[in-house]
C-alpha positions as CSV (number, residue, x, y, z in Angstrom):
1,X,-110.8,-31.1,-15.5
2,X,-108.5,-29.6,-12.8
3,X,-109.1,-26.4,-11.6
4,X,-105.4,-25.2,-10.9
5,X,-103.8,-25.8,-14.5
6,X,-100.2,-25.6,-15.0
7,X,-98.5,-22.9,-16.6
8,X,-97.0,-24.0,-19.8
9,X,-94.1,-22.1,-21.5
10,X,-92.7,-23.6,-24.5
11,X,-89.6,-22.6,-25.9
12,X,-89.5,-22.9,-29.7
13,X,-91.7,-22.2,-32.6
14,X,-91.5,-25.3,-35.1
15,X,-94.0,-27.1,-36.7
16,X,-94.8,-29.6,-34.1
17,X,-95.2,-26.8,-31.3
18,X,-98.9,-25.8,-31.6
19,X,-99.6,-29.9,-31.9
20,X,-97.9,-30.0,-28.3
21,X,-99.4,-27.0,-27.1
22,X,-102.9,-28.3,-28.5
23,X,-102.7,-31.7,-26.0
24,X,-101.9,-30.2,-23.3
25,X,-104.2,-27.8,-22.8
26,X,-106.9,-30.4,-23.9
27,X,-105.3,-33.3,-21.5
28,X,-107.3,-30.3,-18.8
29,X,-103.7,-30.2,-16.7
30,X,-101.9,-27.2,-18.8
31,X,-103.0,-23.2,-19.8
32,X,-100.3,-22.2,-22.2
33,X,-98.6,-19.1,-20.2
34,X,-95.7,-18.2,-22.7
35,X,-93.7,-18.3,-25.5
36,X,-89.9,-18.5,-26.4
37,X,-88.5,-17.3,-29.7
38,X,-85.5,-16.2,-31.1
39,X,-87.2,-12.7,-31.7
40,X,-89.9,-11.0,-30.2
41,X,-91.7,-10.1,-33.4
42,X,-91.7,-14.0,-34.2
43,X,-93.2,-15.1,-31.4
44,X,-95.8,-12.5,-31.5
45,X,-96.5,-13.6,-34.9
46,X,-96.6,-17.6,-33.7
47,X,-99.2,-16.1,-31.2
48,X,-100.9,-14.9,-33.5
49,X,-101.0,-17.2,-36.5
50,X,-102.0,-19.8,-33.9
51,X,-104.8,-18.0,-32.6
52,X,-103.3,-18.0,-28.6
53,X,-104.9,-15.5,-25.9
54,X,-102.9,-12.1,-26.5
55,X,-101.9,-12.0,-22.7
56,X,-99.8,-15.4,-23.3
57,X,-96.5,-13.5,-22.7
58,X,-93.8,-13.8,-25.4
59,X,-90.1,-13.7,-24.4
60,X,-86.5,-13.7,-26.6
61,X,-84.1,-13.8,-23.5
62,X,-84.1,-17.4,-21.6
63,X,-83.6,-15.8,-18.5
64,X,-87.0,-14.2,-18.1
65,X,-88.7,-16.8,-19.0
66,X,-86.9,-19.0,-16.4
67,X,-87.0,-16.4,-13.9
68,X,-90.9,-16.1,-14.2
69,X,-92.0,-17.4,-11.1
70,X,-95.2,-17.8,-12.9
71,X,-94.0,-20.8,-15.1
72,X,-95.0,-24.0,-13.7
73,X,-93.3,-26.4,-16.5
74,X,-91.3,-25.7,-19.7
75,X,-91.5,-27.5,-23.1
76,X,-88.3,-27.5,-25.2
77,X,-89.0,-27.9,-28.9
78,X,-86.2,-28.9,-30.6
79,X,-86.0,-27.6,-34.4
80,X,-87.1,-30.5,-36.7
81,X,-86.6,-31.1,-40.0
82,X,-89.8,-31.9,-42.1
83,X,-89.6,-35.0,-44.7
């Protein structure tokens, strides 16, 4: 496992997200850093419901995630349609 993990932010909230989230941190290269939603309460709540570390930082404007010098790589999720 690498010692200097990426910081993953991940911009959506859909159903495949926490799958993504899940091998990426496991793959030993990625520490998920933050969350994108629509609304802060939401992504609080996908925190949450997921079970991620309360200091992963949750934003609703695009621009402060992508001016967080922090954020090492971004995942878009694109919404999905379940079938």
């Amino acid at each position: 496992m690498r010692s200097n993990k990426l910081n993953l932010a991940v911009v959506g909230t859909n159903f495949i997200v926490p799958q993504f989230i899940d091998a990426a941190v496991r793959s030993g290269y990625f520490r998920l850093h933050s969350i994108m939603s629509r609304k802060i309460q939401s992504g609080v709540n996908f925190r949450h419901s997921n079970g991620y570390d309360k200091n992963v930082v949750v934003y609703d404007d695009i621009r402060d995630l992508v001016n967080d010098e922090k954020v090492d790589v971004v995942y878009i999720a694109p919404p999905n349609i379940a079938t």
